[in-house]
Phi, psi and omega in degrees: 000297161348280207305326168293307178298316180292358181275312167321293208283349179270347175282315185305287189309342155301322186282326154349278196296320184282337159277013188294355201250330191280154173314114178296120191313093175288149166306138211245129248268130168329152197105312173352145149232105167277088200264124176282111179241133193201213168255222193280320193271353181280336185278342175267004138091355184272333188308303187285303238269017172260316198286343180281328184301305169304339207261330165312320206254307242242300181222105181276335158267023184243039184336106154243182164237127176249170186208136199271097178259027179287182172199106158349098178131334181317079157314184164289328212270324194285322192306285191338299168325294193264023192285324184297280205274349182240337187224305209297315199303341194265337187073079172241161196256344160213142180251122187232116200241116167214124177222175179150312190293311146307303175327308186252031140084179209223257201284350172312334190260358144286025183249186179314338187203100195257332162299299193328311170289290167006294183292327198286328179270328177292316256218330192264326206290324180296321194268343167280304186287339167312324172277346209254311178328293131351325192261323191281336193276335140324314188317135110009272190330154167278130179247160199220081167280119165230143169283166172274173198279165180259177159268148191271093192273324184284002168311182115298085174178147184273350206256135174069026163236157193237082176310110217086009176295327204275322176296285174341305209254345150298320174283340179275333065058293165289356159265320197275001171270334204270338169282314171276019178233342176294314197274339171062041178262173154296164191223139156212152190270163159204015196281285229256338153334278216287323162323314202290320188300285175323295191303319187284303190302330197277347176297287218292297213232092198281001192245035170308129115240162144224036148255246189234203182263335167268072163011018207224313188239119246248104198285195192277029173249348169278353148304308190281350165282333173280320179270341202287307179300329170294331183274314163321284157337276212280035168055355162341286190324114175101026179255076220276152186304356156187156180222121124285135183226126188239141164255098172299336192296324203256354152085060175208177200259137172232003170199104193225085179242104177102025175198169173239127215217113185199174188043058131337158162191150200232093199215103156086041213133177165215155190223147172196165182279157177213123156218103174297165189258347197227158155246164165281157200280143173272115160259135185287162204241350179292174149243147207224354184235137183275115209069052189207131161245043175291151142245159136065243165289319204318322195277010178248018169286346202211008173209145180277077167273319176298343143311300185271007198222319224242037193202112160272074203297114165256123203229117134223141194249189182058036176249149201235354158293210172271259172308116192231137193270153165241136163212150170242148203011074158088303178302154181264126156256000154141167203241152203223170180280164164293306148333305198280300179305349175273325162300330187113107165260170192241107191292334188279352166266353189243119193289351210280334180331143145319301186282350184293304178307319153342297180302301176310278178351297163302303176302309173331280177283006170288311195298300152007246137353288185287330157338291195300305186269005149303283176321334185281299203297338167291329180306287164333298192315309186287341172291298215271000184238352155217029162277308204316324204273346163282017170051036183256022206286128208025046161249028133045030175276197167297307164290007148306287159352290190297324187296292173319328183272295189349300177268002159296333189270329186258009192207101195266029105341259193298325166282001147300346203226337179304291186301331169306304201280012183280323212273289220280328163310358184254120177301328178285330200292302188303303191292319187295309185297325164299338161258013148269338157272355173277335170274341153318302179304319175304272218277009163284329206280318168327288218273345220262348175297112246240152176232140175322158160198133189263130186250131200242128143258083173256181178258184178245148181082234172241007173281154158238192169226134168230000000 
């Protein structure tokens, strides 16, 4: 696992070195509205919605809205089309525009002359992002290129593979460096990070990813590996959401960073109030994507994210019993060596926390939340991948209807998106659901505050602290 993460950290300075010309990525300011504009992987909503989830539990008074502007299927010429009407209409104060997986094509590389096609799709892909270029540069908004995530051409599997896709989605990778360093927008890599990951695991294991098992999609533990690498770029990392440190010996508080820290008392242990500024990140333990049994979690086997993202340090030194029980507002969370609390423990792993739980409340109503705008994104996904190019764009009658259910039966595209869009074509139908994620958000925002809590070290047995 080390060995995965030191391989991880030789790519982030690769990506390092590919942003040396681009706007360096800042953390994004309350208020923010983000729109992620992509393909099939942007559309499936977990990358952002885990980078929205740290900035809910990590800066709780600071609201922002990210929006999932993906669509399945997508290239630069489609994003380009509906960029007016799908992305410019939402206002957003930042645009993270990532394409690259489609633009360069699938069975052309089993076919007779695969650079040719090779050159032809990079070449359509270039020429499709130039007018969209121009359209970003009029904006307001902050721009952002982040690359895709890769296709795995190097597993161990037999199924979807297109030798040379991957050389193929590097040259689109290198135009989309060359725009955001002409332009001074930001970059951020997930390419050559998450590649290096693949390659290394794969010594060991030759059917490894952490994208998916179709070499493309990336299930949720190659998500939270796609925000890690996004937060890691906004300089997020190694900043921990609190370090308390109490010297029992000398009976005084020596660190209280990222937390209020008060009422000490030293009697056999030390006990004190604690209110953090922050809650800790939840990671989830499911698979939650359909063909995919990743979790998560999966993803802290091959990224430090509990280390740069996830750590809520409690330290008490001077203390003289073998053992000490911890409990908060009264419940016991488990018992530690006298050693092991002077080195430092990490609160943010032991779920049993007030604030951990806290936290899960939260990730609930985001995972939520994001329900509700997977359907709006289906909805969307059918105006824009078959009204638009039929000159039917929302116009959502009956014969609309009738056409699209036709072509649900021969097309499991559109027929993956046919029930969202029976309901959500009715414009009140589409608004109820836009205020039912707005009330979510309201009660993340609520709920999302950190709370007092009183924390007991005592000992067990017969030591004391003097």
């Amino acid at each position: 696992m080390q060995r995965l993460k030191d391989i991880l950290l030789a790519g982030l300075l690769l990506g390092s070195a590919l942003m040396t010309d681009a706007q360096s990525l800042q953390k994004f300011p309350a208020g923010s509205k983000v729109a992620f504009v992509g393909n099939s992987i942007t559309e499936a909503g977990y990358y952002e919605s885990y980078i929205w989830l740290y900035y809910m539990t990590r800066f709780p008074g600071e609201r922002i809205e990210v929006m999932n502007v993906g669509i399945g299927g997508n290239t630069i010429k489609d994003i380009a089309a509906r960029f007016d009407e799908d992305v410019v209409k939402r206002n957003p104060s930042a645009i993270v525009l990532t394409f690259g997986m489609n633009d360069s094509g699938y069975f052309e590389y089993n076919g007779a002359e695969p650079e040719k096609e090779a050159d032809k799709k990079v070449a359509a892909s270039r020429e499709g992002f130039l007018p969209l270029v121009e359209k970003l540069k009029a904006l307001p908004a902050q721009k952002i290129m982040m690359s895709s995530s890769p296709y795995d051409e190097t597993m161990k599997n037999k199924d979807n593979y297109f030798p040379g896709k991957s050389k193929a989605m590097e040259r689109i990778i290198a135009f989309q460096k060359e725009a955001a360093s002409a332009n001074r927008w930001s970059f951020v890599d997930l390419f050559y990070p998450m590649q290096q990951i693949n390659l290394e695991g794969q010594k060991s294991n030759p059917e490894f990813t952490i994208v998916g098992k179709d070499r493309i999609h990336p299930g949720n533990g190659g998500h939270l590996v796609m925000a890690y690498l996004f937060l890691k770029a906004q300089g997020l990392a190694g900043v921990p959401l609190a370090e308390v440190e109490v010297d029992a010996k000398k009976k005084v508080v020596k660190k209280s960073a990222g937390a209020d820290v008060s009422s000490l008392t030293v009697a056999n242990g030390v006990s004190f109030d604690y209110l953090a500024k922050a809650l800790p990140f939840p990671v989830d333990s499911a698979s939650r994507m359909w063909g995919s049994d990743q979790k998560q979690s999966d993803a802290l086997a091959v990224v430090p994210f509990i280390q740069d993202f996830n750590q809520e340090l409690l330290r008490v030194t001077g203390l003289t019993a073998a053992q000490y029980e911890l409990k908060i507002d009264g419940n016991v969370m488990g018992t530690w060596k006298k050693e092991e609390l002077a080195a430092g423990i990490n609160l943010a792993l032991v779920v049993k926390t007030p604030q951990y739980k806290q936290a899960v409340q939260v990730a609930n109503l985001n995972q939520a939340r994001k329900e509700f705008e997977s359907k709006l994104r289906d909805y969307y996904g059918l105006e824009f991948i078959f009204f638009q190019p039929r000159g039917m764009l929302f116009q959502d009658d009956q014969a609309a209807y009738d056409l699209v259910s036709k072509q649900a039966k021969k097309d499991w595209v559109v027929g993956g998106k046919i029930g969202a869009y029976e309901s959500l074509r009715f414009p009140e139908v589409r608004q109820s659901y836009v205020n039912q994620m707005k009330l979510l958000v309201d009660m993340i925002y609520d709920m999302n505050k950190p709370k007092s809590h009183r924390i007991e070290v005592a000992a067990l047995g017969t030591g004391k602290t003097k």
